[in-house]
Each structure stands twice: as C-alpha cells, then as structure tokens.
N, C-alpha and C positions, 0 to 999 in steps of 0.2 A: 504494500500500500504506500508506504513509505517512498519509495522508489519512483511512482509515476507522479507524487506532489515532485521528487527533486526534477522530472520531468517535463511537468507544467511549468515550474517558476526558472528552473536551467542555471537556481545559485544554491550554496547550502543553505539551509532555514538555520534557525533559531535549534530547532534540536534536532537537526542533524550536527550542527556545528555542539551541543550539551553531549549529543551522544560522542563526538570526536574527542571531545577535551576530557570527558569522564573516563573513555576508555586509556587515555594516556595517563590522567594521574592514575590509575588501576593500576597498571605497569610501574609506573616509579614505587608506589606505595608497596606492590608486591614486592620488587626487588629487594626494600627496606625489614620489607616484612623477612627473609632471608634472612639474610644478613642478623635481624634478632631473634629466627628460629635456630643460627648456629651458637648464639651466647646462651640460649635458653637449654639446649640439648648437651651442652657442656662441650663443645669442641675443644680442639685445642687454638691456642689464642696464635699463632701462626696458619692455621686453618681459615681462624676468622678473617685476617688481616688479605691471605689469597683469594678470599672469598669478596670483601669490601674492593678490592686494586680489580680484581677481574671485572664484576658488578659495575664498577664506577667505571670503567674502560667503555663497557658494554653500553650502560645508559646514554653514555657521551656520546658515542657513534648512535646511538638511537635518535637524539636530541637534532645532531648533523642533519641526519634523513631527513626528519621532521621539516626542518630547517629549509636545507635545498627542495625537499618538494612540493611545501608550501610556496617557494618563489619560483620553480617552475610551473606549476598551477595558476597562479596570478599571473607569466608572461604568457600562459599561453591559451589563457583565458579570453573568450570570445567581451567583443564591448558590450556593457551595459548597453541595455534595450530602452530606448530614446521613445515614450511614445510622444512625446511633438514630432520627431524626425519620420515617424511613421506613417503620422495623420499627413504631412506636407506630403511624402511621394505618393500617399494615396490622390491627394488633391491634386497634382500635376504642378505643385508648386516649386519653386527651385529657390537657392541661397543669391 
C-alpha cells in the first residue's frame, strides 16, 4: 500500500522518511546493545575492546553509505513538480 502513495507523490512522505531514520537508529542502538551484551556475559575485556574497534569501524562505513547515497539520491533526483509550470504548457503559454 505503502509503495503506490510513494508512487502517487514520487518523494518520500513523512513516514516513509520515520520509517528510514527508525530503522537506522535500530542499527546503531543494536550494535551498542553488543557491545553491552559482551560486558554483561563476562567476556574478556580484550574481547570487549575487539568487539567496540570492529563495531565502531563497521558503523562508520555504515554512516559513509548513508552519506554518499543520500547525495546520490538528491543528484539524481528528478525536479520538483512545478504545478504553475504545468498549468502554463497546458495553456500554450511560454516564458
């Protein structure tokens, strides 16, 4: 259902854009959550620390992605839908 509104309107809404951001802090909050299921299970504190340097490597290139594909998305993003620009070449009007 979801899918044919981003179809009609051709931008993300309001929650599709809740559902984007929800599912990212998910992901960090998870990774965090890690990171204190290995202090809570008694690792060893060298375990932890490969665990935190890996995780924090990992998020960062996540972040990157995020990053770059949100500015690929906006370049190659069609223009905002003009409806004055619309009504005029219905009208046969010109600049």
């Amino acid at each position: 259902m979801h899918h044919i509104y981003f179809k009609r309107v051709g931008r993300r809404t309001f929650w599709s854009q809740a559902h984007i951001w929800l599912g990212r802090a998910g992901i960090t909050l998870g990774i965090i959550n890690g990171g204190l299921g290995l202090e809570l299970a008694e690792n060893t504190r060298k375990g932890e620390i490969a665990y935190g340097v890996i995780a924090g490597v990992i998020w960062l290139v996540y972040v990157a992605v995020i990053i770059f594909g949100e500015i690929k998305r906006k370049k190659s993003a069609p223009p905002p839908y003009d409806k004055d620009m619309q009504t005029d070449q219905m009208s046969g009007a010109s600049d």
